[in-house]
C-alpha positions in Angstrom: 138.3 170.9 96.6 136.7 167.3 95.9 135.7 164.9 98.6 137.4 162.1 99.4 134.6 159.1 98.6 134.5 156.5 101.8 136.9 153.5 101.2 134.9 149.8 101.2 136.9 147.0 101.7 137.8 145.2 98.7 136.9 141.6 99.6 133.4 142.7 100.5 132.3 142.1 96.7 134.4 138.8 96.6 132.9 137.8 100.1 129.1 138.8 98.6 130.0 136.5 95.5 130.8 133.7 97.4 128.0 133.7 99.9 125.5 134.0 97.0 127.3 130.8 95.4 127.9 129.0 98.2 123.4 129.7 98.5 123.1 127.9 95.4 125.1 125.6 95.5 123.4 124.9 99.0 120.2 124.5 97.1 121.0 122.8 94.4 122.0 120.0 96.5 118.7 120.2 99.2 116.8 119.9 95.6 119.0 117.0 94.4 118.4 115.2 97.9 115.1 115.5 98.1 114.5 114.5 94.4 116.6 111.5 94.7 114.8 110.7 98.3 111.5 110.7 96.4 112.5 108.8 93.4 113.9 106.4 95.3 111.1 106.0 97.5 109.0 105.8 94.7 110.8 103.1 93.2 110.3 101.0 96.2 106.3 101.9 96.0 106.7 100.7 92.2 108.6 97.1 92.8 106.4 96.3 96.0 103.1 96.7 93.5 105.0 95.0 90.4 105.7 92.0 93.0 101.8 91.9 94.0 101.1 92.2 90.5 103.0 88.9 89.6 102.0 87.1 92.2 97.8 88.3 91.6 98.4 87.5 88.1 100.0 84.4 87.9 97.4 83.4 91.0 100.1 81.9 93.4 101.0 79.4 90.1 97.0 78.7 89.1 97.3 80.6 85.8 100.8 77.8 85.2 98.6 75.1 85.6 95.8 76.5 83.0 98.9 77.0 81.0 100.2 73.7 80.9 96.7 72.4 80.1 96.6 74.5 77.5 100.6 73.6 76.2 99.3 69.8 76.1 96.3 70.1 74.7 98.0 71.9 71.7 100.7 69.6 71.3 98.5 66.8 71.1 96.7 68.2 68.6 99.8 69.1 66.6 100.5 65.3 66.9 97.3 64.0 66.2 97.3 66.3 62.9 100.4 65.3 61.8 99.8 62.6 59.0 103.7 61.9 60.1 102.6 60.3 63.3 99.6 58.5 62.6 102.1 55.1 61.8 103.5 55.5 65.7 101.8 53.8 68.4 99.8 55.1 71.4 102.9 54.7 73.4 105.5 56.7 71.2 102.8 59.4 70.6 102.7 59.4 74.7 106.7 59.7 74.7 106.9 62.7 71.8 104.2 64.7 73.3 105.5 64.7 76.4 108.9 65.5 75.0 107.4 68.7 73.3 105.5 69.7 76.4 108.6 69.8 78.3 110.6 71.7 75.9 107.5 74.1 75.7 107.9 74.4 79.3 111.1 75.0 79.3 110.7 77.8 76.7 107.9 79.6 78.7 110.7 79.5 81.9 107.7 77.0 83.5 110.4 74.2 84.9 111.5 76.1 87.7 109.6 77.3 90.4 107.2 79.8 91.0 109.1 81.7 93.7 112.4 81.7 91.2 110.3 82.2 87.9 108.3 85.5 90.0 111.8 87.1 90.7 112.9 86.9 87.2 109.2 88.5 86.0 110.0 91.2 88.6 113.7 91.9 87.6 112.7 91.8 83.2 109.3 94.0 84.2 111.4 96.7 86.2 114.6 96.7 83.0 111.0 96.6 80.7 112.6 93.6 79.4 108.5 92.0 78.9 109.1 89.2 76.8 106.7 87.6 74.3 103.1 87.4 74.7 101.1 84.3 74.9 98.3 84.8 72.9 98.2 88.5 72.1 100.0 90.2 68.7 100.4 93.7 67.7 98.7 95.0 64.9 102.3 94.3 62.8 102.2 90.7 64.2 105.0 91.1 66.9 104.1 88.6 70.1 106.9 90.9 71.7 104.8 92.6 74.7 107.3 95.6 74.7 106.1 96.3 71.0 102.5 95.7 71.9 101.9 97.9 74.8 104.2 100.7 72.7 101.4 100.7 70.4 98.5 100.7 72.9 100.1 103.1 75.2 99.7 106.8 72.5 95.8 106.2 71.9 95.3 105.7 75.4 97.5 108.8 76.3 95.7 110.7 73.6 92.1 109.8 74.6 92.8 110.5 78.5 94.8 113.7 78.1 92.3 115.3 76.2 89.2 114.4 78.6 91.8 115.5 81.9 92.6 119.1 79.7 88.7 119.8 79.1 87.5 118.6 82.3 90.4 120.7 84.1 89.4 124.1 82.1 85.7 123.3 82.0 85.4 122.7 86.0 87.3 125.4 87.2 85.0 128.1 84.7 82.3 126.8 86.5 83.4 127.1 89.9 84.6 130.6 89.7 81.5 131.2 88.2 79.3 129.4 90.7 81.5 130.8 93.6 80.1 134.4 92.4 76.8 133.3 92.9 76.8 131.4 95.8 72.8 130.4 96.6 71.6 130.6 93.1 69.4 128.4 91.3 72.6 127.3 89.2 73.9 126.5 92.5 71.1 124.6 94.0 71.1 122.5 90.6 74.8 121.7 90.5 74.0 120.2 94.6 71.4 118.2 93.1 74.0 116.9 90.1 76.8 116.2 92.5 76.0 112.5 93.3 76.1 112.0 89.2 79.7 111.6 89.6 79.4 108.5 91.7 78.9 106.4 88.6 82.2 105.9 86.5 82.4 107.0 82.8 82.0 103.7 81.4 78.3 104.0 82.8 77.6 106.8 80.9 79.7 105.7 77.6 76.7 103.2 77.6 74.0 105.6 77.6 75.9 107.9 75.1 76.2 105.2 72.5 72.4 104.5 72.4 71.4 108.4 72.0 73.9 109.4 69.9 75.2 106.8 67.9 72.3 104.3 67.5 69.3 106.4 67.6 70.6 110.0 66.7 73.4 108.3 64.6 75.0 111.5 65.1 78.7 109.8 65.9 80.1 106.6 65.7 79.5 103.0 68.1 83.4 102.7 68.7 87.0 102.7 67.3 89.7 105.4 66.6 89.2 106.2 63.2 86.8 105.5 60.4 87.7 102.5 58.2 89.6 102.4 56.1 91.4 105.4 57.7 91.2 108.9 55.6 94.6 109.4 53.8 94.6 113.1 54.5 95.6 114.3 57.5 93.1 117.0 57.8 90.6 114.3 57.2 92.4 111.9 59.8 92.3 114.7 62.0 88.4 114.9 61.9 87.9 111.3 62.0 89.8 111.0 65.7 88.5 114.2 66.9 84.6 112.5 66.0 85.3 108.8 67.2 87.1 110.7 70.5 83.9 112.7 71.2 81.8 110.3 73.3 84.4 108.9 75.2 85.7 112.5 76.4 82.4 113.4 76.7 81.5 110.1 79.0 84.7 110.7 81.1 83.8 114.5 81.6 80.1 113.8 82.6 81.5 111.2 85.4 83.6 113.9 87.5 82.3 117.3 86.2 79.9 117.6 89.1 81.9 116.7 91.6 84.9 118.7 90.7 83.0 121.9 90.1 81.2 121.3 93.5 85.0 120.9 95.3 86.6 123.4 93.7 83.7 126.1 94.1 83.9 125.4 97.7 87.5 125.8 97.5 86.4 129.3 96.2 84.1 129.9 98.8 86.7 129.5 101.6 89.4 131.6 100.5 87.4 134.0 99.4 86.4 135.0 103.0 89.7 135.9 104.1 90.7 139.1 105.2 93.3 139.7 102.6 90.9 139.6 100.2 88.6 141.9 101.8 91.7 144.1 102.0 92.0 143.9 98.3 88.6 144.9 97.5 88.7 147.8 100.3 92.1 148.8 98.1 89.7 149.1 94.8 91.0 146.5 92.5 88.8 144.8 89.9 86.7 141.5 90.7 89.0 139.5 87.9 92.0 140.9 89.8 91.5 139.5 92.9 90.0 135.9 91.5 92.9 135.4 89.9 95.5 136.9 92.4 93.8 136.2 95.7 91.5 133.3 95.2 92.9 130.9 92.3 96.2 131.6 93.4 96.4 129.8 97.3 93.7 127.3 95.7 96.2 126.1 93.2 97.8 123.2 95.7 94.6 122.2 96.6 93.2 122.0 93.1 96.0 120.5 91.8 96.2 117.5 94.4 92.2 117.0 93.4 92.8 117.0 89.8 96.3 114.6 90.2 93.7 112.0 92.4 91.3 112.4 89.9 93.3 111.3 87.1 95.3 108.1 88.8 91.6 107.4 89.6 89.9 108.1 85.7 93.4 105.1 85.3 91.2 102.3 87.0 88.1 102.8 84.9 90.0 102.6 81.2 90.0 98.7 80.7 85.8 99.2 80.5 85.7 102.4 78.9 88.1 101.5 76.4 86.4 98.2 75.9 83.0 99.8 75.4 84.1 102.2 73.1 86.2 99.8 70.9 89.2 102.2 71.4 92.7 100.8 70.6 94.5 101.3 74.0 96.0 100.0 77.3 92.8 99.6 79.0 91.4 97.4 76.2 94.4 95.1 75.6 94.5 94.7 79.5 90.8 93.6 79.5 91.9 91.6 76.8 94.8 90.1 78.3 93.1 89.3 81.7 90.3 87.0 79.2 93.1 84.9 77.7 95.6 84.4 80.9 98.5 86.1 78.9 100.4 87.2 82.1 103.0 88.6 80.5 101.5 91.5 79.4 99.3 91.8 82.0 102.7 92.0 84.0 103.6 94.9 81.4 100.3 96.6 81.6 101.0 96.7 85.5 105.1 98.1 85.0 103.4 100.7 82.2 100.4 101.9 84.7 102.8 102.2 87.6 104.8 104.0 86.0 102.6 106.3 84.8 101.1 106.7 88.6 104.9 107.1 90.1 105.5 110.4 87.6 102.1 111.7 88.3 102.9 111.8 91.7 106.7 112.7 91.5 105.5 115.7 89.1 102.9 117.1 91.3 105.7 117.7 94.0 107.1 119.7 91.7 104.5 121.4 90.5 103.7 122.4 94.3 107.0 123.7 94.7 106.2 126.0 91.1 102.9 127.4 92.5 103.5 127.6 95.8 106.1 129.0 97.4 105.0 127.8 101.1 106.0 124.6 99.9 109.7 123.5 101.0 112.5 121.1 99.9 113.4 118.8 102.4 111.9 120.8 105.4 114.6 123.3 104.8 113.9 127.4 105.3 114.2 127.5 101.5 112.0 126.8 98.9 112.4 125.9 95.3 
């Protein structure tokens, strides 16, 4: 005779179901706080160092000054080269010109206060409604500072990218490596190296271009490409990857050191834990527990270094890029701060904080990937 199977309830599924969803749903909207908590306060971070910008740019209203100098002296000059007005007298020329000046002024927004003019900089910079430049043209001719800095901003991504990926994989080889061999000569070398890194990479972009491009004439002084650029892509291809090989290789030689020497101690620590001494009492392989055991809990910690490192490789790109002729935002900033143009180095300033606000909302994210200690919002969860 068969067995009577034991009855379950039939809302326990339906009650499972909605405890699972009402779970997510719970988490979807700790994540959605938390990411709209950081963006906002990010935003704030971002329109408090716009404002400072403006202000440090414009020099409390100095830089207005120099640029009504500057309006006057090239109205005048229009006027006084104009065979049109040489039949006026010295008082009409004196009316007209200041006629132009103040339509000039009006055009540049210079009529109104500094205080009112500031707040209207900060409201276009945040829309990335930049304006026209004052001096400075892209390479089609635009004056629009949107168009310029668009053009700028892929070589400069391009160029820093490239150094961050090869200094990232290039550091942490080492310090696994030197974390094996803690108190060898490799290791009592790379101690020595360590105060290398103090100097930035524009220091040693100098010293590269004298050994390998003026004596060795191995690669060349500057630039993106060779000119005229190849018409091949291939040959395009080997052209940036040559004129990009000092400047990677100046970035890399400012923080290898440094990093390797961090991270390697990074190494060292975890490595003396007890679960990992329970791993190699279980047998597993030496790769197996670097990667599982040590690289692992190191992540955070590597990954808050490396995020540091790159907002601060940001501040040294107006000289590097300088030195090494390389078409990018660091260059046109230089370039900018030379000739007064504030309103780009307004939009260098909205493009670079930017940049710094996503680096830093990303690497809360990428905590939350790599970790799972990490929580959203202080809740029992995590992501």
């Amino acid at each position: 005779m068969a067995q009577a199977s034991p009855s379950i309830p039939i809302g326990t599924g339906m009650e499972e179901v909605k405890k699972k969803t009402k779970a997510g749903t719970s988490t979807l909207a700790r994540v959605g706080k938390y990411t709209g908590m950081r963006v906002l306060t990010l935003g704030i971070t971002v329109v408090i160092g716009l404002y400072l910008t403006i202000v440090i740019a414009n020099m409390g209203g100095y830089v207005d000054e120099i640029r009504r100098a500057q309006i006057r002296e090239d109205v005048g000059a229009r006027i006084v080269n104009n065979p049109t007005m040489r039949s006026l007298s010295a008082e009409e020329k004196k009316q007209m010109i200041a006629e132009m000046v103040a339509i000039e002024e009006k055009r540049y927004g210079m009529d109104q206060p500094f205080v009112v003019r500031s707040a209207t900089y900060l409201s276009n910079a945040i829309q990335l409604n930049l304006g026209y430049a004052l001096k400075m043209n892209s390479n089609s001719g635009s004056k629009q500072v949107r168009n310029i800095l668009l053009e700028r901003l892929p070589p400069t991504l391009l160029l820093f990218a490239t150094a961050d990926i090869v200094l990232f994989f290039i550091a942490l080889f080492f310090a696994l490596a030197l974390s094996r061999q803690y108190g060898s000569i490799f290791d009592k070398i790379l101690i020595t190296l360590t105060p290398l890194s103090s100097a930035p990479g524009w220091f040693y972009g100098i010293f590269l271009i004298l050994i390998f491009a003026s004596v060795l004439k191995l690669l060349p002084f500057g630039g993106m490409v060779d000119a005229p650029p190849p018409k091949t892509p291939f040959l395009y291809f080997l052209s940036l990857l040559k004129h990009m090989a000092l400047p990677v290789l100046a970035l890399t030689l400012s923080q290898i050191f440094i990093q390797v020497f961090s991270w390697r101690t990074f190494f060292l620590i975890y490595s003396s834990e007890d679960y990992v001494d329970m791993a190699k009492a279980k047998g597993l392989t030496s790769r197996d527990i670097e990667r599982r055991y040590i690289l692992r809990p190191t992540l955070p910690t590597i990954i808050t270094s490396f995020a540091l490192l790159i907002i601060g490789v940001w501040t040294g790109a107006p000289i590097l890029e300088t030195i090494f002729s390389w078409p990018g935002l660091g260059r046109t900033f230089y370039q900018s701060i030379g000739q007064f143009d504030t309103p780009v180095i307004i939009g260098e300033a909205v493009i670079f904080s930017y940049l710094l606000a996503v680096t830093v909302f990303l690497l809360d994210i990428i905590y939350a990937i790599v970790d799972p200690r990490v929580k959203i919002g202080g809740e029992s969860s995590s992501v």
